[in-house]
MIDOSE-1310 file (N, C-alpha, C; in nm, 2 decimals, decimal comma, always signed):
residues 171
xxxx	-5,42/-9,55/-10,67/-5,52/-9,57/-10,78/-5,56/-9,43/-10,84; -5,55/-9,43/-10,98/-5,60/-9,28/-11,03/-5,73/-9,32/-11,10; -5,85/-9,24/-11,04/-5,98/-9,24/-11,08/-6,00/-9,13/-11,18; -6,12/-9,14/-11,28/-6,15/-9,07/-11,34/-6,29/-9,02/-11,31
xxxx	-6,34/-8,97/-11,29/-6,50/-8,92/-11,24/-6,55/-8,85/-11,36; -6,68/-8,90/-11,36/-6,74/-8,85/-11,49/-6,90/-8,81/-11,45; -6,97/-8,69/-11,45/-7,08/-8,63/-11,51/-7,10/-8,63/-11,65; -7,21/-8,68/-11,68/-7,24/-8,71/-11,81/-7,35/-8,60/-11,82
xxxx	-7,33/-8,56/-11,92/-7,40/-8,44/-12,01/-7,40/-8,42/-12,14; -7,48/-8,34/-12,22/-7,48/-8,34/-12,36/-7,40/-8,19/-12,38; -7,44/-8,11/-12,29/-7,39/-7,94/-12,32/-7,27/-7,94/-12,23; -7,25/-8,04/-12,10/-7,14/-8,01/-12,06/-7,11/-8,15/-11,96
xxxx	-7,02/-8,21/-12,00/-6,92/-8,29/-11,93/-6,81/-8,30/-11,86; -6,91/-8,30/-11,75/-6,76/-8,23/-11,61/-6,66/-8,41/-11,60; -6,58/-8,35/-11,56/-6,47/-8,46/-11,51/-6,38/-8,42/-11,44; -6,34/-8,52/-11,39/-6,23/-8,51/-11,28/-6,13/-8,61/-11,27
xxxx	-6,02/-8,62/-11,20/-5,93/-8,70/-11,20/-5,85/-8,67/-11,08; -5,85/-8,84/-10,99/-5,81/-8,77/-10,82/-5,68/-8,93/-10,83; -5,60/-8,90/-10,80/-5,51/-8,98/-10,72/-5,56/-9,06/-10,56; -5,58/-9,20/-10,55/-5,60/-9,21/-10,37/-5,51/-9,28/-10,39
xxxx	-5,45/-9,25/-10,23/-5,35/-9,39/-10,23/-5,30/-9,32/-10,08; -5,28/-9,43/-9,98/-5,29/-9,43/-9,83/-5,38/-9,33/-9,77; -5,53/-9,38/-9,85/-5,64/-9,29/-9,77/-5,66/-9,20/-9,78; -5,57/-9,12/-9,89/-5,58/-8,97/-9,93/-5,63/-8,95/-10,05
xxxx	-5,68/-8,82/-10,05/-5,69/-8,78/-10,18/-5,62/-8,68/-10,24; -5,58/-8,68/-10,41/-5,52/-8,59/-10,44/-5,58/-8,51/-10,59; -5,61/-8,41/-10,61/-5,65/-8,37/-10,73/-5,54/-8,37/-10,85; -5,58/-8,47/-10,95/-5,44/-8,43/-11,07/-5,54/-8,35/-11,16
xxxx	-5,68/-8,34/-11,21/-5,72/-8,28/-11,30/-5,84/-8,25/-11,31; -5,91/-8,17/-11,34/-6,06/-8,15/-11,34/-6,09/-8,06/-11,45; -6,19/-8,06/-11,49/-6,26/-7,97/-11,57/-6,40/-8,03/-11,65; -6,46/-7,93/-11,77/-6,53/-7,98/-11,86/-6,54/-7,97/-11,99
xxxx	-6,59/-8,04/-12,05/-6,63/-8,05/-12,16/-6,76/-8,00/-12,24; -6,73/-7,93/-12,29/-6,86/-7,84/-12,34/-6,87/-7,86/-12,51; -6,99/-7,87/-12,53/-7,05/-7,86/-12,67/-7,15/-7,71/-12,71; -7,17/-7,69/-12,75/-7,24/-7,56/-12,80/-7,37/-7,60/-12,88
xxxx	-7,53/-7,52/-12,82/-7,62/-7,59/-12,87/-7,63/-7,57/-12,99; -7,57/-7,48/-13,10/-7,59/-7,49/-13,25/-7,50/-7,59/-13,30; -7,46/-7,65/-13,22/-7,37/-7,75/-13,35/-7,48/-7,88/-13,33; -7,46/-7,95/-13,42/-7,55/-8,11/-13,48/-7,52/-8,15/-13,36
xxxx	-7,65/-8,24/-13,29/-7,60/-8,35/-13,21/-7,51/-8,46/-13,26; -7,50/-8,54/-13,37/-7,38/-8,59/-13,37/-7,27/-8,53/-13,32; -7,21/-8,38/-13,37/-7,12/-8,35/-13,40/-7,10/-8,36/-13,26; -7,20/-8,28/-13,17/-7,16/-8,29/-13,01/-7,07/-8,40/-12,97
xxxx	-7,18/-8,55/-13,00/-7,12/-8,65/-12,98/-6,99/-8,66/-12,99; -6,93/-8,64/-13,10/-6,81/-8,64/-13,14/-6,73/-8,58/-13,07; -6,71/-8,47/-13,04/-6,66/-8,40/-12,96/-6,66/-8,43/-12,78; -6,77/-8,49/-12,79/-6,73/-8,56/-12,57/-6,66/-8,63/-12,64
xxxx	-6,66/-8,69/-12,73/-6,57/-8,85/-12,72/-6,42/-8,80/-12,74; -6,38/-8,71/-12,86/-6,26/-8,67/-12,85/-6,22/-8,59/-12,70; -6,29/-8,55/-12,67/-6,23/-8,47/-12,57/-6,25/-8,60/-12,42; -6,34/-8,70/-12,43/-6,28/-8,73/-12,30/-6,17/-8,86/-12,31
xxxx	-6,12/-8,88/-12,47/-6,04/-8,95/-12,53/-5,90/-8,90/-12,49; -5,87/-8,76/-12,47/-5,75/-8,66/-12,49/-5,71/-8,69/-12,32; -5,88/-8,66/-12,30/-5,83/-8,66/-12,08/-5,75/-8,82/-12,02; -5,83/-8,89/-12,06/-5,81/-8,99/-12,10/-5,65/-9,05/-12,12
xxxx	-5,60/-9,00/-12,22/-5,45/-8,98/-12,29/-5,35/-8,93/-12,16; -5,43/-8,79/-12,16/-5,32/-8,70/-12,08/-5,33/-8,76/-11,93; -5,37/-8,82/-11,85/-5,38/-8,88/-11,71/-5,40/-8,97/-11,68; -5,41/-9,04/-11,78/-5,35/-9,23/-11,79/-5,44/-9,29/-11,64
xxxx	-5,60/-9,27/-11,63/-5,64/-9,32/-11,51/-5,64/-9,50/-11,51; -5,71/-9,52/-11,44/-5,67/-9,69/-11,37/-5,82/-9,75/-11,38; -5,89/-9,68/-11,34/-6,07/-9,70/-11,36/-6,13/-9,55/-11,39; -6,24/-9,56/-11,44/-6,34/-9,46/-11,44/-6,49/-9,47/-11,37
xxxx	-6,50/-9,41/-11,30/-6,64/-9,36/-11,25/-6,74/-9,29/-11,31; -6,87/-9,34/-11,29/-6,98/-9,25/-11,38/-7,12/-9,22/-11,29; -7,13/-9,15/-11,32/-7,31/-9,12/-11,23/-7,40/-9,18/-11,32; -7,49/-9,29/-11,24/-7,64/-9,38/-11,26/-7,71/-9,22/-11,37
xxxx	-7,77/-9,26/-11,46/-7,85/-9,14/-11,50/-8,03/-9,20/-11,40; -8,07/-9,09/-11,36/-8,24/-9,06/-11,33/-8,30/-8,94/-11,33; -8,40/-8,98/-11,44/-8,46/-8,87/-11,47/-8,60/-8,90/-11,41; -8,70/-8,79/-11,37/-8,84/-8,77/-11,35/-8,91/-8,74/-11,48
xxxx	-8,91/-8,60/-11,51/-8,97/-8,57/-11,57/-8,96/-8,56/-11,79; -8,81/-8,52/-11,79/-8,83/-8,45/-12,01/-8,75/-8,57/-11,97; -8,85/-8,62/-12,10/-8,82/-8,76/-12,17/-8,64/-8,71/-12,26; -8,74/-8,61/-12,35/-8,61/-8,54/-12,47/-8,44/-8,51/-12,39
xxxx	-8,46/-8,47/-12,30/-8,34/-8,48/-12,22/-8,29/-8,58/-12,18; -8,33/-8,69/-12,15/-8,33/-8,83/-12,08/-8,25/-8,86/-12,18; -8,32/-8,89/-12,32/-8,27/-8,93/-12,41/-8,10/-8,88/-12,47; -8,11/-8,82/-12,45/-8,01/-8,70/-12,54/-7,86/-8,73/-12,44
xxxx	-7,90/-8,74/-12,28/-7,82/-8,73/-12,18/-7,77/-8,88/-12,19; -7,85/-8,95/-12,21/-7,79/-9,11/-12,27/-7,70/-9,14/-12,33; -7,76/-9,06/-12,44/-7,63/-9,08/-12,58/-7,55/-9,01/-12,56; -7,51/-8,90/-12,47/-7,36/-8,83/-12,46/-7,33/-8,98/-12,36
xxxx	-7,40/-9,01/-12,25/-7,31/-9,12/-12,16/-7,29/-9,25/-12,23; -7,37/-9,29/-12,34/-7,26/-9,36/-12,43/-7,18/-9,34/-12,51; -7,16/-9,27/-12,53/-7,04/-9,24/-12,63/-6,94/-9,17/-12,48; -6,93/-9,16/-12,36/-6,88/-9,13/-12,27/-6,83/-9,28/-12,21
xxxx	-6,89/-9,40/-12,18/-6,88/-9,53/-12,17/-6,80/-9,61/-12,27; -6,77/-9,58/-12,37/-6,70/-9,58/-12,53/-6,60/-9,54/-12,50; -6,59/-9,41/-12,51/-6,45/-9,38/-12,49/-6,38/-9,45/-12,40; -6,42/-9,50/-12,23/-6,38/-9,57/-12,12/-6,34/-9,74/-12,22
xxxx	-6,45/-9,76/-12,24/-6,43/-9,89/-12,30/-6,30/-9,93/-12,35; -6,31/-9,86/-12,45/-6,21/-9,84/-12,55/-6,05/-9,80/-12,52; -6,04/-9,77/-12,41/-5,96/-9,75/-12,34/-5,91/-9,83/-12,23; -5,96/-9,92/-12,28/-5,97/-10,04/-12,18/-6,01/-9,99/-12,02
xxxx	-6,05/-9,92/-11,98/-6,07/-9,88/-11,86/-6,16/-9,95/-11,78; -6,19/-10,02/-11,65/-6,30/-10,03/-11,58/-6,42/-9,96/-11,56; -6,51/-9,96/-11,55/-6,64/-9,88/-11,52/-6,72/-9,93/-11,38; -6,70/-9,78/-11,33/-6,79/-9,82/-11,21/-6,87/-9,71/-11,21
xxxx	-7,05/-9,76/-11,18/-7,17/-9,66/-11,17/-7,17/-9,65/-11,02; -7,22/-9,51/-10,99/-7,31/-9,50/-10,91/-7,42/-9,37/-10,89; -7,47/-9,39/-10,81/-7,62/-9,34/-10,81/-7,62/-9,20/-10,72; -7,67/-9,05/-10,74/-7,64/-8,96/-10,67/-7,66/-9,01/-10,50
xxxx	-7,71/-9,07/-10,49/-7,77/-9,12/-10,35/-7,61/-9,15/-10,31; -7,52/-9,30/-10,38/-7,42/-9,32/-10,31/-7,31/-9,21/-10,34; -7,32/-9,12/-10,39/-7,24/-9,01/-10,39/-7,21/-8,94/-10,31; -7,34/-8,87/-10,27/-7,36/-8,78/-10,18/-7,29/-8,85/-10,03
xxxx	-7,39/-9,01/-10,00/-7,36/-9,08/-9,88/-7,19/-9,08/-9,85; -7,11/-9,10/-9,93/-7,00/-9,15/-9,99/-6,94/-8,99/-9,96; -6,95/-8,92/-10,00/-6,85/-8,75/-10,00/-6,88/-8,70/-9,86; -7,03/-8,70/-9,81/-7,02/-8,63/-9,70/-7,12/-8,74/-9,57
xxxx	-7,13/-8,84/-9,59/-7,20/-8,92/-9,48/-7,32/-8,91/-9,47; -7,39/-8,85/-9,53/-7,55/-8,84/-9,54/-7,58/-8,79/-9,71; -7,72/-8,91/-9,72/-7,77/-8,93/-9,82/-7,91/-8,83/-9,90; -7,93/-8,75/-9,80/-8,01/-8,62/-9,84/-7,92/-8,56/-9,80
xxxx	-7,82/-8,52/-9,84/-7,70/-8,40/-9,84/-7,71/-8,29/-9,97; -7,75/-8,19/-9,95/-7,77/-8,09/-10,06/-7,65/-8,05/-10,18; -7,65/-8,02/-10,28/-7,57/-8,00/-10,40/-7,45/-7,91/-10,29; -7,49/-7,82/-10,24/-7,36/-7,74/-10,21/-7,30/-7,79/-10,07
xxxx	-7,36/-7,90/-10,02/-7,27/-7,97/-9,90/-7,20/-8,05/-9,96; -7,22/-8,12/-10,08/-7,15/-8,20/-10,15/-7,04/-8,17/-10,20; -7,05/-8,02/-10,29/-6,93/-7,93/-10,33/-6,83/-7,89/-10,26; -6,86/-7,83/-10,08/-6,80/-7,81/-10,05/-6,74/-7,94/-9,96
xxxx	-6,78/-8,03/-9,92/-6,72/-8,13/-9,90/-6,62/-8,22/-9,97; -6,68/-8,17/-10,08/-6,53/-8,24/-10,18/-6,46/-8,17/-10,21; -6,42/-8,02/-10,20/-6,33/-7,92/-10,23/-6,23/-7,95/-10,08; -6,27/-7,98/-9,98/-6,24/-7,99/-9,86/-6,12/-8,11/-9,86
xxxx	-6,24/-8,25/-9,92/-6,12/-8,35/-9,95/-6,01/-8,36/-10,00; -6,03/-8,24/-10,11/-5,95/-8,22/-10,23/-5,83/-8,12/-10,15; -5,84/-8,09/-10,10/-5,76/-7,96/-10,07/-5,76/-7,86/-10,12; -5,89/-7,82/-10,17/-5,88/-7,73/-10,31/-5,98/-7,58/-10,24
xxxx	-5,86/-7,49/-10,30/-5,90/-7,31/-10,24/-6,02/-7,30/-10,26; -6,12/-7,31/-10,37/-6,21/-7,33/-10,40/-6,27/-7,39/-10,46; -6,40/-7,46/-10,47/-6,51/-7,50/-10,52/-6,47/-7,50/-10,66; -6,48/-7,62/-10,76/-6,45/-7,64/-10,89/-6,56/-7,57/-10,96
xxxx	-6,59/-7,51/-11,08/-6,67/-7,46/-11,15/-6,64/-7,53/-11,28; -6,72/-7,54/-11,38/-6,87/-7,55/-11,34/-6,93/-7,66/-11,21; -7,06/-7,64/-11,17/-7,10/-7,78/-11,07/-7,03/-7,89/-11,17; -7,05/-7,94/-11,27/-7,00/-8,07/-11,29/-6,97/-8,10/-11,28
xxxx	-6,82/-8,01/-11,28/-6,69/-8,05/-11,27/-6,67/-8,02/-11,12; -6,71/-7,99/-11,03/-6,71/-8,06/-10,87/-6,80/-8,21/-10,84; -6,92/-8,17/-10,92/-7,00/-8,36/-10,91/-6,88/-8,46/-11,00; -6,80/-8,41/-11,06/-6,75/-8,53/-11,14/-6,63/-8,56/-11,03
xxxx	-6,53/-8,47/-10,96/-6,46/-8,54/-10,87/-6,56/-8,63/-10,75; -6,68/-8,54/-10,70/-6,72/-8,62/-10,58/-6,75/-8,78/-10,66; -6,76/-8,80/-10,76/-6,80/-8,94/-10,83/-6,65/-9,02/-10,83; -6,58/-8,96/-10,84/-6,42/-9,00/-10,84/-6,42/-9,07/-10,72
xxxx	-6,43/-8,97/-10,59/-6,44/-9,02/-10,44/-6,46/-9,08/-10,41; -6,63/-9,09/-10,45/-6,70/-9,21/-10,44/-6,69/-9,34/-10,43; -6,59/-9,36/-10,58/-6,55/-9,47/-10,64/-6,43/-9,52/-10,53; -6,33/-9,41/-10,49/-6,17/-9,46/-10,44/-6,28/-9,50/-10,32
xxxx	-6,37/-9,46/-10,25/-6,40/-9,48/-10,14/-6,51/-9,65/-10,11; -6,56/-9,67/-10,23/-6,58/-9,78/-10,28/-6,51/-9,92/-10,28; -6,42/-9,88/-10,39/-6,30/-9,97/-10,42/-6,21/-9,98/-10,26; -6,19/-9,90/-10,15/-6,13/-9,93/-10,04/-6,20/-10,00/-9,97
xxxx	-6,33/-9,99/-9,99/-6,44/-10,07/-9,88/-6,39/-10,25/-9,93; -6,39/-10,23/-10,05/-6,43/-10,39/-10,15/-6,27/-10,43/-10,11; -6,18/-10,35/-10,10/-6,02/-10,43/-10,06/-6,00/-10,47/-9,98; -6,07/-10,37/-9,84/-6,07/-10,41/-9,70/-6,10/-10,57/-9,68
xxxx	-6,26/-10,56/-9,75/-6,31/-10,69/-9,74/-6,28/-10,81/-9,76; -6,19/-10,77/-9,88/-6,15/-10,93/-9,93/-6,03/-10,93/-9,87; -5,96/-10,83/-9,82/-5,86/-10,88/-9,71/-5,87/-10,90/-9,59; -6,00/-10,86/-9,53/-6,07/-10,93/-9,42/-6,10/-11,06/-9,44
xxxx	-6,13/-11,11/-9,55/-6,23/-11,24/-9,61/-6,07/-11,39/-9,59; -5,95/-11,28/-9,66/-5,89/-11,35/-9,68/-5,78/-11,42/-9,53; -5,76/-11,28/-9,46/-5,74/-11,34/-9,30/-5,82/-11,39/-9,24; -5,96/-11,38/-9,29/-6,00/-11,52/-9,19/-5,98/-11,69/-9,26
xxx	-5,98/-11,68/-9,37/-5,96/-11,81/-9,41/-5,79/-11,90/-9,37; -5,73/-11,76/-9,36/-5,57/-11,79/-9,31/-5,58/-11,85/-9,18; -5,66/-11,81/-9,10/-5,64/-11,82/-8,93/-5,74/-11,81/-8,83
């Protein structure tokens, strides 16, 4: 299964793209997407959507993954961080792709086994998975594979099941 992993942002849109398949992981692509704060917010818009349209194109994934947004405190950012993740949800859409959320909590749990796991045990735990020399830069684009992970490691849990579910109805 080829996952797409997605950090949603307005200045930068990390992503990733991991191959699993017999329990492994494989990196086909990562990077981000950046806007520049003097251009229009629309225009921003416009530009995650082409550009995660292109990633999209060029790596032909199977599902995509997204991080839950939560915010505490700036409303203005909350907002702003929305509308890049819809027009990030759009592009998936529209590409017929699946969507699956989850929450930094099941991320973290999910990449390295514990759910108060700090930003850089996370990074390096997923560079680990990845087999990768180093640590993806920007953070995003390391949070957007560990969201990838997340997901294959998800989706294995939910196949197991129903193939558990379904040997026991066999026998």
């Amino acid at each position: 299964m080829r996952i797409l992993g997605i950090d949603p942002g307005y200045a930068i849109v990390g992503y990733g793209v991991i191959e699993f398949s017999g329990g492994r992981y494989y990196s086909i692509d990562y990077g981000a997407i950046t806007t520049d704060a003097d251009t229009p917010f629309p225009v921003r818009l416009q530009q995650i959507y082409n550009g995660l349209v292109s990633v999209i194109i060029k790596n032909a994934p199977d599902e995509m993954a997204i991080e839950k947004l939560y915010f505490q405190n700036n409303q203005k950012t909350a907002i702003a961080v929305a509308e890049a993740r819809g027009v990030t949800l759009l592009a998936a859409q529209n590409s017929a792709l699946p969507i699956s959320e989850y929450t930094p909590l099941q991320v973290k749990t999910a990449v390295t086994g514990y759910g108060q796991a700090h930003k850089q045990q996370v990074m390096e735990m997923t560079r680990r998975l990845l087999k990768l020399e180093k640590v993806p830069r920007p953070d995003d684009t390391a949070d957007a594979l560990a969201i990838a992970i997340c997901h294959a490691q998800s989706s294995a849990t939910r196949l197991r099941d129903l193939l558990n579910r379904k040997m026991k109805e066999k026998g």
